[in-house]
MARRO-482906 format. One record per atom (N, C-alpha, C, CB): residue number from 1; residue in three letters; atom name; x, y, z. Coordinates in Angstrom, 2 decimals, always signed. Glycine has a CB too. Layout:
% MARRO-482906
+------+------+------+---------+---------+---------+
| resi | resn | name |       u |       v |       w |
+------+------+------+---------+---------+---------+
|  NUM |  ALA |   CA |       X |       Y |       Z |
...
+------+------+------+---------+---------+---------+
//
This chain:
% MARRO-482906
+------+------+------+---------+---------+---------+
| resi | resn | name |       u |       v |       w |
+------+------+------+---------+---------+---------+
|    1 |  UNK |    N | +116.13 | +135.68 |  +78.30 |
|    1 |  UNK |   CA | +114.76 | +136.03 |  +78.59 |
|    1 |  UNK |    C | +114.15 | +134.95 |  +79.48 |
|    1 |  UNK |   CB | +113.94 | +136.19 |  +77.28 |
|    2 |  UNK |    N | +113.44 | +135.20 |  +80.56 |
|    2 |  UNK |   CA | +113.08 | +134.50 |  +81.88 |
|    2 |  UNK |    C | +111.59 | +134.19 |  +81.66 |
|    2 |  UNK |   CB | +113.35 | +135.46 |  +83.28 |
|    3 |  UNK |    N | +111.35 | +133.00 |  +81.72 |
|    3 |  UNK |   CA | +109.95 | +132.85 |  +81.62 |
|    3 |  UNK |    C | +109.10 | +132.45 |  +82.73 |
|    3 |  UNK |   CB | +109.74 | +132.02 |  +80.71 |
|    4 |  UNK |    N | +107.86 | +132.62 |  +83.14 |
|    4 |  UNK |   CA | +107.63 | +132.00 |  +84.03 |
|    4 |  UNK |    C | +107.01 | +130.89 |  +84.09 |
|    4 |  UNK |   CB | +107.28 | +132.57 |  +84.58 |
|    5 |  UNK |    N | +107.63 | +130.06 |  +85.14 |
|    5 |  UNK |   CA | +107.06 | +128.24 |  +84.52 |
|    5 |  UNK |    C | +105.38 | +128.36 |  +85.57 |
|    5 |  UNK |   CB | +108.71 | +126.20 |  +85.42 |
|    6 |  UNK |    N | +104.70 | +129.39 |  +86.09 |
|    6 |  UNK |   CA | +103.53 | +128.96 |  +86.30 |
|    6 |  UNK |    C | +101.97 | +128.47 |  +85.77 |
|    6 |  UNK |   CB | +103.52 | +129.54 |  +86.76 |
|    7 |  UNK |    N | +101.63 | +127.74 |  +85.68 |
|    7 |  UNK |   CA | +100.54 | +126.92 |  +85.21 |
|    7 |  UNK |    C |  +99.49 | +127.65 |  +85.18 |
|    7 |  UNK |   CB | +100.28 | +125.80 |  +85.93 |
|    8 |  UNK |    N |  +99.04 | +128.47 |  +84.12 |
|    8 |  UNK |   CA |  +97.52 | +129.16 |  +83.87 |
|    8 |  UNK |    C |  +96.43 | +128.34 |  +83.64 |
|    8 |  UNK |   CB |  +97.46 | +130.05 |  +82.70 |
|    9 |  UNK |    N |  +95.46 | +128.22 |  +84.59 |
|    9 |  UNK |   CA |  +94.01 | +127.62 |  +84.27 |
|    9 |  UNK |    C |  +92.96 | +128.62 |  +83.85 |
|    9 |  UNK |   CB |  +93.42 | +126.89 |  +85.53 |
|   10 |  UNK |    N |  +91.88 | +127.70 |  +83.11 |
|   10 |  UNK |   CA |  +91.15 | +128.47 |  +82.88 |
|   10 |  UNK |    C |  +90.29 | +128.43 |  +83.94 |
|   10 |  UNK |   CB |  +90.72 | +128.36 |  +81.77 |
|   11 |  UNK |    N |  +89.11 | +129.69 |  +83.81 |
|   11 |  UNK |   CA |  +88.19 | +129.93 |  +84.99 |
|   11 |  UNK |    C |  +87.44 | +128.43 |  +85.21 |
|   11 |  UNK |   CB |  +87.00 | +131.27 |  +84.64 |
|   12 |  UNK |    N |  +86.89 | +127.94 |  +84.11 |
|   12 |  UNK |   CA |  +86.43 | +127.17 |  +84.13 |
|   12 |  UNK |    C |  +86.76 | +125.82 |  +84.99 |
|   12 |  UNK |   CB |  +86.37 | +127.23 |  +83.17 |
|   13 |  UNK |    N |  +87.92 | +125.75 |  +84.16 |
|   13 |  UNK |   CA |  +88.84 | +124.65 |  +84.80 |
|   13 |  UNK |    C |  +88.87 | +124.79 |  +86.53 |
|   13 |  UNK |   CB |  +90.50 | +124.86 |  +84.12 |
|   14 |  UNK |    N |  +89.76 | +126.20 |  +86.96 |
|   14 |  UNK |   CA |  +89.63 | +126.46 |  +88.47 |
|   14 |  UNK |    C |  +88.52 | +126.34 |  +89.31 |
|   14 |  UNK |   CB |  +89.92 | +127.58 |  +88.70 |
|   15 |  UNK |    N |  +86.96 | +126.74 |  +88.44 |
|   15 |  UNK |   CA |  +85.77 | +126.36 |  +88.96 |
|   15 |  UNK |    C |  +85.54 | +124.59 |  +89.78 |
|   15 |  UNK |   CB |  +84.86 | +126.60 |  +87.63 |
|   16 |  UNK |    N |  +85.79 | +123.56 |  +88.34 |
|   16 |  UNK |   CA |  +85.96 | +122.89 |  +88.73 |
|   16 |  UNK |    C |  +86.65 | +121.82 |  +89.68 |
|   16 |  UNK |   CB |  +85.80 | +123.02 |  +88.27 |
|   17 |  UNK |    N |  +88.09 | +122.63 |  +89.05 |
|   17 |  UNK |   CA |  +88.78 | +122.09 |  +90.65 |
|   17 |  UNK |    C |  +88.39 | +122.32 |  +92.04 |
|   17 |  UNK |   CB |  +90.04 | +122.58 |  +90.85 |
|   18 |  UNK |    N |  +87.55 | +123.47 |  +91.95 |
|   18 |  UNK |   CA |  +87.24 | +124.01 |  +93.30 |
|   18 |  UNK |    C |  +86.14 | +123.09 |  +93.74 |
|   18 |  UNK |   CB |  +86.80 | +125.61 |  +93.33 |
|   19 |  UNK |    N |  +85.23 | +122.45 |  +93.16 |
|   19 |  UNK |   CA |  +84.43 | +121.45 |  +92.88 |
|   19 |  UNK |    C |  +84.37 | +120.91 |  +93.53 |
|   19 |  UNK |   CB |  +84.48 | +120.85 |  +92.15 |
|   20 |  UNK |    N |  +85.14 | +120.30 |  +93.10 |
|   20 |  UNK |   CA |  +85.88 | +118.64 |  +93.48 |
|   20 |  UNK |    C |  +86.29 | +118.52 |  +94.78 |
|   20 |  UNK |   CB |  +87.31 | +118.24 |  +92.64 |
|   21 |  UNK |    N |  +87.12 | +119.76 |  +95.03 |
|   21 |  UNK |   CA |  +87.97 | +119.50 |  +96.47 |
|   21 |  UNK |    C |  +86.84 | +119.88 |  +97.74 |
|   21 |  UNK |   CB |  +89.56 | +120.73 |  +96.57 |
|   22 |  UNK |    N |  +86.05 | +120.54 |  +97.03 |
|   22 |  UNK |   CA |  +84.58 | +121.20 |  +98.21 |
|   22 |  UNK |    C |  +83.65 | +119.72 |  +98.46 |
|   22 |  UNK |   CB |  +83.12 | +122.82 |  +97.12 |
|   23 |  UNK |    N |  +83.87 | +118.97 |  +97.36 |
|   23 |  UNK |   CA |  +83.48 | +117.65 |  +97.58 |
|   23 |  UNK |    C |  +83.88 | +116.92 |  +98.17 |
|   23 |  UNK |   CB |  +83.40 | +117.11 |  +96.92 |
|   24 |  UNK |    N |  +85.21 | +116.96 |  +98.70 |
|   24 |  UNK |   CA |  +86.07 | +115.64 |  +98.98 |
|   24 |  UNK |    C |  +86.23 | +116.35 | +100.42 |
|   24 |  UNK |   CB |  +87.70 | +115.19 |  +97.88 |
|   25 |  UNK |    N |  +86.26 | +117.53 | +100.40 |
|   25 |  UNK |   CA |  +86.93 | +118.14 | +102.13 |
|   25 |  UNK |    C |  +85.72 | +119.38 | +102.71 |
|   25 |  UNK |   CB |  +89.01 | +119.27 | +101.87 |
|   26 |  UNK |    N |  +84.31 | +119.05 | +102.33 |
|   26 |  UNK |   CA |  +83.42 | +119.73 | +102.93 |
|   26 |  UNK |    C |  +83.22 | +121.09 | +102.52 |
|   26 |  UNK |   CB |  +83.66 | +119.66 | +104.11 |
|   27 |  UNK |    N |  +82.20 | +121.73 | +102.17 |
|   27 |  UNK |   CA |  +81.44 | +123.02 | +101.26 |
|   27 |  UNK |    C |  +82.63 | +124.34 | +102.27 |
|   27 |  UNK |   CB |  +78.90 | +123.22 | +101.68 |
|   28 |  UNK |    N |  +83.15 | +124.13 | +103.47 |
|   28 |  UNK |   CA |  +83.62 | +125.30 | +103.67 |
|   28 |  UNK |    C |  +85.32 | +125.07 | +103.85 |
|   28 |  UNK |   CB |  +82.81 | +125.95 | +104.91 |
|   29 |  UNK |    N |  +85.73 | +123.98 | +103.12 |
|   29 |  UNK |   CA |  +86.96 | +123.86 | +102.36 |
|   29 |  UNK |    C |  +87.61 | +125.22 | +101.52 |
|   29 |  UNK |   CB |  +86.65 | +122.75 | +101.37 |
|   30 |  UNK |    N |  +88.60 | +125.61 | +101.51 |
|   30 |  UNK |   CA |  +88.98 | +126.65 | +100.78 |
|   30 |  UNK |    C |  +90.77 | +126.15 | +100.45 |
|   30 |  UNK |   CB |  +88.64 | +128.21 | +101.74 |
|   31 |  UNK |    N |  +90.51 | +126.63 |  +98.69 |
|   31 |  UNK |   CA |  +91.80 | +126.51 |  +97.99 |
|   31 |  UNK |    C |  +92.71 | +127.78 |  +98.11 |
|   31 |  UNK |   CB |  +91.53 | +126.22 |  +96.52 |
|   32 |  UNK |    N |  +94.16 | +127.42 |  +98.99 |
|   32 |  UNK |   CA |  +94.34 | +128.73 |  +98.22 |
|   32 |  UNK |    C |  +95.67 | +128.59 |  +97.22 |
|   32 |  UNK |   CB |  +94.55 | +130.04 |  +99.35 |
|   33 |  UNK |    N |  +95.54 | +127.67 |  +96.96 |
|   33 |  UNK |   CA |  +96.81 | +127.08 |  +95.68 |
|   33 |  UNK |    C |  +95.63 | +125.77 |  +94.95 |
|   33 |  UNK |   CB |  +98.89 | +126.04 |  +96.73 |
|   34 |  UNK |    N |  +95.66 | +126.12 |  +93.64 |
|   34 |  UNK |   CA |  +94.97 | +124.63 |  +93.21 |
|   34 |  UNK |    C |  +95.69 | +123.74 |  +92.79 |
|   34 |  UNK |   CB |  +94.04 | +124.63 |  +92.21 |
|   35 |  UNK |    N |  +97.18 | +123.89 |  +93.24 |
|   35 |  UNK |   CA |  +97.98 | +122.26 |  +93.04 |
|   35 |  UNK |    C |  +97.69 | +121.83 |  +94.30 |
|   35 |  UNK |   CB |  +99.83 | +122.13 |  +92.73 |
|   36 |  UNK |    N |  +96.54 | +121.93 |  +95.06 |
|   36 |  UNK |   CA |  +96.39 | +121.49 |  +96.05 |
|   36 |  UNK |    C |  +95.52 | +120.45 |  +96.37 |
|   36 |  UNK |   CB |  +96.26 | +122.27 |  +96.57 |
|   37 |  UNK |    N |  +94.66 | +120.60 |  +95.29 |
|   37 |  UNK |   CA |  +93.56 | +119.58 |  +94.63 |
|   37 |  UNK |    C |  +94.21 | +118.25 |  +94.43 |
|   37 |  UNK |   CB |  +92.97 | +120.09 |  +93.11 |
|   38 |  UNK |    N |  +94.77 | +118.80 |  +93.56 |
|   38 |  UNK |   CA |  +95.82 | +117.40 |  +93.13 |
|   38 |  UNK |    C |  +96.60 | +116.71 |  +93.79 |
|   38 |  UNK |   CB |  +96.72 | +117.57 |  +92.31 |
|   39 |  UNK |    N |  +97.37 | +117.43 |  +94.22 |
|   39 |  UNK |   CA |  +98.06 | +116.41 |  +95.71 |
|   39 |  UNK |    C |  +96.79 | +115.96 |  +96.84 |
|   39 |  UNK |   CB |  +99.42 | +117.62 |  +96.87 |
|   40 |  UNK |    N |  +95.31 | +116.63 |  +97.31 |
|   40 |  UNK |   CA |  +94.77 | +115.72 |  +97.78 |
|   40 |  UNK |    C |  +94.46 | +114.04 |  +96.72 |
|   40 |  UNK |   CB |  +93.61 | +116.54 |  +98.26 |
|   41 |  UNK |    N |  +94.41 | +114.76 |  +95.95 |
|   41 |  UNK |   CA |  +93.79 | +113.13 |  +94.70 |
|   41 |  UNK |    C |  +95.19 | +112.73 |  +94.68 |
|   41 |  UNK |   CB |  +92.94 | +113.45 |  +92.52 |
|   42 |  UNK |    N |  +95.97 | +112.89 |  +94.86 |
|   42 |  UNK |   CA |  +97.65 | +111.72 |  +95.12 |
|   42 |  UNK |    C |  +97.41 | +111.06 |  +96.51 |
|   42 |  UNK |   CB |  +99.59 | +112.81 |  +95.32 |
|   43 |  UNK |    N |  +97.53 | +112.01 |  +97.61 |
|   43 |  UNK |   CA |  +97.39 | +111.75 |  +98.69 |
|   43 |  UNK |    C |  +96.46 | +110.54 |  +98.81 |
|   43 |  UNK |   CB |  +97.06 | +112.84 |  +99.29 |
|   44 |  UNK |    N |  +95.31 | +110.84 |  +98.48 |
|   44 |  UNK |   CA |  +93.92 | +109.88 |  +98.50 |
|   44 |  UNK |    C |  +94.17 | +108.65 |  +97.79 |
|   44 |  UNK |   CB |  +92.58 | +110.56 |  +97.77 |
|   45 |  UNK |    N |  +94.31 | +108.92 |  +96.50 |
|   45 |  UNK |   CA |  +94.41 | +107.50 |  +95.75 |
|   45 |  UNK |    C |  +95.47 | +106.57 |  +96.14 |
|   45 |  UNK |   CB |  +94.63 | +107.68 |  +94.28 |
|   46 |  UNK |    N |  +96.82 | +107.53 |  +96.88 |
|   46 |  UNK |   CA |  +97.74 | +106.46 |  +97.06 |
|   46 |  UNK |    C |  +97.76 | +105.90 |  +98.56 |
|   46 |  UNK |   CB |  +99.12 | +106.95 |  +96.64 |
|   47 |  UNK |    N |  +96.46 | +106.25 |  +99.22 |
|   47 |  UNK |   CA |  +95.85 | +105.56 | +100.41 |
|   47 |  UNK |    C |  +94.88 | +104.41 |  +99.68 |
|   47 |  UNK |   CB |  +94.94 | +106.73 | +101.47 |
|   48 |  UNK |    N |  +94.02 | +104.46 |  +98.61 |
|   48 |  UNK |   CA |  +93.87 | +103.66 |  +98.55 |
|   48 |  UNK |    C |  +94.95 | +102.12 |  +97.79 |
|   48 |  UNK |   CB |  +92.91 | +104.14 |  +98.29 |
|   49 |  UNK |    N |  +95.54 | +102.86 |  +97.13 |
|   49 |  UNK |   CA |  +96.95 | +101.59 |  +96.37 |
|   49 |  UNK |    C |  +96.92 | +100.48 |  +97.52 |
|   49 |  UNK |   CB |  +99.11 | +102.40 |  +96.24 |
|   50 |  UNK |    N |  +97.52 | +101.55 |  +98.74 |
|   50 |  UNK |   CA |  +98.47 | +100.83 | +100.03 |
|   50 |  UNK |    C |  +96.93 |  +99.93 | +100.53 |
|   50 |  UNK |   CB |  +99.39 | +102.35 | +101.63 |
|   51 |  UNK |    N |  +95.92 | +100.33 | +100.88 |
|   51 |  UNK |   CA |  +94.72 |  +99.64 | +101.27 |
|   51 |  UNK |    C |  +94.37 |  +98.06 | +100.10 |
|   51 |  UNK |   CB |  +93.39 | +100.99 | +101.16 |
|   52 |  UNK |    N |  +94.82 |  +98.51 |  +98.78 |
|   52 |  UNK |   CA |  +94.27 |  +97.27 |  +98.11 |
|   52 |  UNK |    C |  +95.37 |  +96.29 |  +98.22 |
|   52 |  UNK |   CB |  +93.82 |  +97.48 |  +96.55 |
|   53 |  UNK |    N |  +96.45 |  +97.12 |  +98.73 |
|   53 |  UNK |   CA |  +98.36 |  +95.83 |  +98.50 |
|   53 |  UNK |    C |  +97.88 |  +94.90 |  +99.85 |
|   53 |  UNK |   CB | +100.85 |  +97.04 |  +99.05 |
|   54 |  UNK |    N |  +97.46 |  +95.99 | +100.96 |
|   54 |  UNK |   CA |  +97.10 |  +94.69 | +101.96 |
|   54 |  UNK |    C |  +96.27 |  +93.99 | +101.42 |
|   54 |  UNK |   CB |  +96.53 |  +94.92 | +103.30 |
|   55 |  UNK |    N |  +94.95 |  +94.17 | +101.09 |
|   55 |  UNK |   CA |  +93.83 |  +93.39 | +100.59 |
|   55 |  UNK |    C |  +94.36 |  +91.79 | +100.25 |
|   55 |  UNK |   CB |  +93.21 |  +94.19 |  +99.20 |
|   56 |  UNK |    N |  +95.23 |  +92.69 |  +98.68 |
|   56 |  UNK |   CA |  +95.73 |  +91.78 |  +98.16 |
|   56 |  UNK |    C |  +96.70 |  +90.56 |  +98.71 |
|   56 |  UNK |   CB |  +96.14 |  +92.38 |  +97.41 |
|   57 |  UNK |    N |  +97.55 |  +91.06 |  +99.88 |
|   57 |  UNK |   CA |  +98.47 |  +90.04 | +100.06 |
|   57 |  UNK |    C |  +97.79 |  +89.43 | +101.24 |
|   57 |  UNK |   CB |  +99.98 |  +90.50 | +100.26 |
|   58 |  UNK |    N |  +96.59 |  +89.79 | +102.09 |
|   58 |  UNK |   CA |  +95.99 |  +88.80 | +102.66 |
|   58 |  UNK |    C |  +95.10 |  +87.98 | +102.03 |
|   58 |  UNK |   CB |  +95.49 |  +89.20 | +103.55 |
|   59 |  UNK |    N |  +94.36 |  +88.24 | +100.84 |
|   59 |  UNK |   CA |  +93.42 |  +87.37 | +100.41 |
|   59 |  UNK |    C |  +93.93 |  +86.13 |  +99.55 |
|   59 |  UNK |   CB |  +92.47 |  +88.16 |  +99.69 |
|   60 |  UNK |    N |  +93.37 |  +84.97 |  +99.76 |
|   60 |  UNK |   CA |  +93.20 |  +83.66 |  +99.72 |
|   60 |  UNK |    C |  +92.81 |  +82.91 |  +98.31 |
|   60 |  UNK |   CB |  +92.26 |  +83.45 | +100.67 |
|   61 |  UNK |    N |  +91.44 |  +84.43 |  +98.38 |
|   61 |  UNK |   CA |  +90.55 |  +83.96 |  +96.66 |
|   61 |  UNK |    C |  +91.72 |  +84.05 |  +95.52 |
|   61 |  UNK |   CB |  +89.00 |  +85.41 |  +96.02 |
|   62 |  UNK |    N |  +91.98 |  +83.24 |  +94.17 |
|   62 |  UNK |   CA |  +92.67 |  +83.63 |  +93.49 |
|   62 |  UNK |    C |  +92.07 |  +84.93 |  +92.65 |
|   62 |  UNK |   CB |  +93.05 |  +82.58 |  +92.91 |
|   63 |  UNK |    N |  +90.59 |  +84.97 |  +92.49 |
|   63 |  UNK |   CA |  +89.72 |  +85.63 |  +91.51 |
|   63 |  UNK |    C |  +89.74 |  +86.82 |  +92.00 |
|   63 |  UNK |   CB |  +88.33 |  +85.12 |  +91.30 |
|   64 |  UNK |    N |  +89.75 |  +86.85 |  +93.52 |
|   64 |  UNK |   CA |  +89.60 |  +88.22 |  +94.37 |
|   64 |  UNK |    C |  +90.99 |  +88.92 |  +93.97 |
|   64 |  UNK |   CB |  +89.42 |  +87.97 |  +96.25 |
|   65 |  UNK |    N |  +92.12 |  +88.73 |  +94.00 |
|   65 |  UNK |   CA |  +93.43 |  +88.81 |  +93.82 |
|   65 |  UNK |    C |  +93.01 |  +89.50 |  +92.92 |
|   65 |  UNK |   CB |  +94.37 |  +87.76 |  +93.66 |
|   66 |  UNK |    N |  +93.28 |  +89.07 |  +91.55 |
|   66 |  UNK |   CA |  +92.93 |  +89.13 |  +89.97 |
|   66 |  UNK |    C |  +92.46 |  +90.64 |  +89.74 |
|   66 |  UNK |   CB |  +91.61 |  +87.96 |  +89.49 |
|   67 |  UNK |    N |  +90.72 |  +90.66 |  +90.92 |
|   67 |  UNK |   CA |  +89.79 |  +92.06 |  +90.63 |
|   67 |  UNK |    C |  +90.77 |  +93.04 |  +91.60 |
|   67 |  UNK |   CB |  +87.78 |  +91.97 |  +91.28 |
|   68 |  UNK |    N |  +91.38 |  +92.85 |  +92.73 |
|   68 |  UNK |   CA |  +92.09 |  +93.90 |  +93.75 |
|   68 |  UNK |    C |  +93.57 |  +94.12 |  +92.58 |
|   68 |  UNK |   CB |  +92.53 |  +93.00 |  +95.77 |
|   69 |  UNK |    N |  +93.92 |  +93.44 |  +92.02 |
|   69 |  UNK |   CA |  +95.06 |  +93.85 |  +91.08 |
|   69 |  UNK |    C |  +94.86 |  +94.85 |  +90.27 |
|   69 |  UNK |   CB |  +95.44 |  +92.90 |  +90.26 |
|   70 |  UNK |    N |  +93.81 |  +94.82 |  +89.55 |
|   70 |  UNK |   CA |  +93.24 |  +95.59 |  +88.64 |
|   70 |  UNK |    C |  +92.59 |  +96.87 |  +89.36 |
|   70 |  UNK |   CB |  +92.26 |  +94.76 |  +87.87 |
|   71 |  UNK |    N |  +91.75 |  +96.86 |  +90.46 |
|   71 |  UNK |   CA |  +91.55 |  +98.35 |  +91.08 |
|   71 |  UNK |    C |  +93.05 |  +98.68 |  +91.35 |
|   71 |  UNK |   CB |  +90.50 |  +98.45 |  +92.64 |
|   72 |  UNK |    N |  +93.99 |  +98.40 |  +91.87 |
|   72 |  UNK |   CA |  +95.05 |  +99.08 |  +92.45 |
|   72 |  UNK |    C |  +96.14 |  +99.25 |  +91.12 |
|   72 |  UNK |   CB |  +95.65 |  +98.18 |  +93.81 |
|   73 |  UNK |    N |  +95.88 |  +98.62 |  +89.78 |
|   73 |  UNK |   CA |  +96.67 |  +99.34 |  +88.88 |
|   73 |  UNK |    C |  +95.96 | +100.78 |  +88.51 |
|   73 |  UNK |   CB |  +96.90 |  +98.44 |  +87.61 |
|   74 |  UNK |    N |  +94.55 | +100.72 |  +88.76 |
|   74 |  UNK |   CA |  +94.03 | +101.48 |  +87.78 |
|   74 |  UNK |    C |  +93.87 | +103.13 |  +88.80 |
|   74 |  UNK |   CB |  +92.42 | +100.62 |  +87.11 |
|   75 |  UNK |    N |  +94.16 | +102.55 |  +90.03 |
|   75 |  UNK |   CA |  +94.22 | +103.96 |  +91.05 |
|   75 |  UNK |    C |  +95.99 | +104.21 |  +90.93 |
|   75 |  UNK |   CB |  +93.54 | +103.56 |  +93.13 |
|   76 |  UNK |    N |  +96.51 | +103.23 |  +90.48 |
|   76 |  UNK |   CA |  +98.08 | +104.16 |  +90.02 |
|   76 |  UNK |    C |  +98.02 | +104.89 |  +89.32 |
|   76 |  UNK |   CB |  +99.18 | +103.63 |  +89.44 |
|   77 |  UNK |    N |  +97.20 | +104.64 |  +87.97 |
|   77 |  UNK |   CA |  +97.06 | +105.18 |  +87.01 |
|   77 |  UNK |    C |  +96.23 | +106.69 |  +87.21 |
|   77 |  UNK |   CB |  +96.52 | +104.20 |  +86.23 |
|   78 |  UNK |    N |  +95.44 | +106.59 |  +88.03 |
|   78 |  UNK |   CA |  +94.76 | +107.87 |  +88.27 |
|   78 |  UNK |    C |  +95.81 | +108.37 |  +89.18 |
|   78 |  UNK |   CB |  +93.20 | +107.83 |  +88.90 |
|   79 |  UNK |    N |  +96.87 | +108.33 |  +90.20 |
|   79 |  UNK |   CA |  +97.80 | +108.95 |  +90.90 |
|   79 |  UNK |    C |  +98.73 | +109.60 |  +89.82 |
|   79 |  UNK |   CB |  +98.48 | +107.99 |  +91.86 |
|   80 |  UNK |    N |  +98.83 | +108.79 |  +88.91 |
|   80 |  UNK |   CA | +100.11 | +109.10 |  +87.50 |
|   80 |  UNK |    C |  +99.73 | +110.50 |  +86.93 |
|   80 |  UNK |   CB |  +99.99 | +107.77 |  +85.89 |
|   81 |  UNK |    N |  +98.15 | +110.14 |  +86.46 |
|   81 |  UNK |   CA |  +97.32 | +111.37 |  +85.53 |
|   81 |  UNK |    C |  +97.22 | +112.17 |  +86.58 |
|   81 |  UNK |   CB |  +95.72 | +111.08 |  +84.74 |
|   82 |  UNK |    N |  +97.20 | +112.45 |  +88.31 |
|   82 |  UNK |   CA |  +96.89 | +113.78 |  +89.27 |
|   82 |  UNK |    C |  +98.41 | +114.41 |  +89.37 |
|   82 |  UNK |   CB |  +96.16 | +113.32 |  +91.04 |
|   83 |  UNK |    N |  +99.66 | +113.51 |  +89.50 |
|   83 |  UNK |   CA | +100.82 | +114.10 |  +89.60 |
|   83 |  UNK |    C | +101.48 | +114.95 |  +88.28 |
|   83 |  UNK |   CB | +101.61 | +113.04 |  +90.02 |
|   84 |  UNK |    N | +100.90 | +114.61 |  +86.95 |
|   84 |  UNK |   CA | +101.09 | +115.22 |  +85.73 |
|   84 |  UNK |    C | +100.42 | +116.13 |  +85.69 |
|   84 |  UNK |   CB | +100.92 | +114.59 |  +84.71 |
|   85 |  UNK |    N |  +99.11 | +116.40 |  +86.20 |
|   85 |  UNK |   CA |  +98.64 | +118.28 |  +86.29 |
|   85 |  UNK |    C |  +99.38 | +118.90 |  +87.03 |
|   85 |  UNK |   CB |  +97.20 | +118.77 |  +86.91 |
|   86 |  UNK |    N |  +99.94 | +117.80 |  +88.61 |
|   86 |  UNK |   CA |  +99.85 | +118.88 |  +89.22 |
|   86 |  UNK |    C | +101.25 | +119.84 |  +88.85 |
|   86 |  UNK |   CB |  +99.61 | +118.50 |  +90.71 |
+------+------+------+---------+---------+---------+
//
């Protein structure tokens, strides 16, 4: 017996994804897959990772280091939680 592995959202849920991405890519943005949402929030967050690794390996401050370490674990962490919906 064959099941199908596709991912049912609720309306709700799809509402909101639609949301989000009308937010991030302009009111006449259109989904027509909503694992599409999610790979923009991969896409995005893991532009910012690569933006804080430079940060990080040019800056000087030790303290600055320290706070850019911590944004760029914590946007892995949000890349981790967008690649597990999607």
């Amino acid at each position: 017996m064959e099941t199908e592995s596709r991912i049912c959202y609720s309306p709700e849920s799809m509402r909101a994804r639609e949301l989000e991405f009308k937010a991030k890519f302009g009111p006449n943005a259109e989904i027509y897959d909503p694992e599409n949402v999610n790979k923009a929030i991969v896409r995005d967050v893991t532009l910012k990772v690569n933006s804080y690794k430079k940060q990080i390996d040019s800056s000087t401050n030790f303290v600055e280091k320290i706070i850019l370490r911590k944004r760029r674990n914590e946007a892995i962490s949000q890349v981790c939680r967008a690649a597990i919906k999607a």
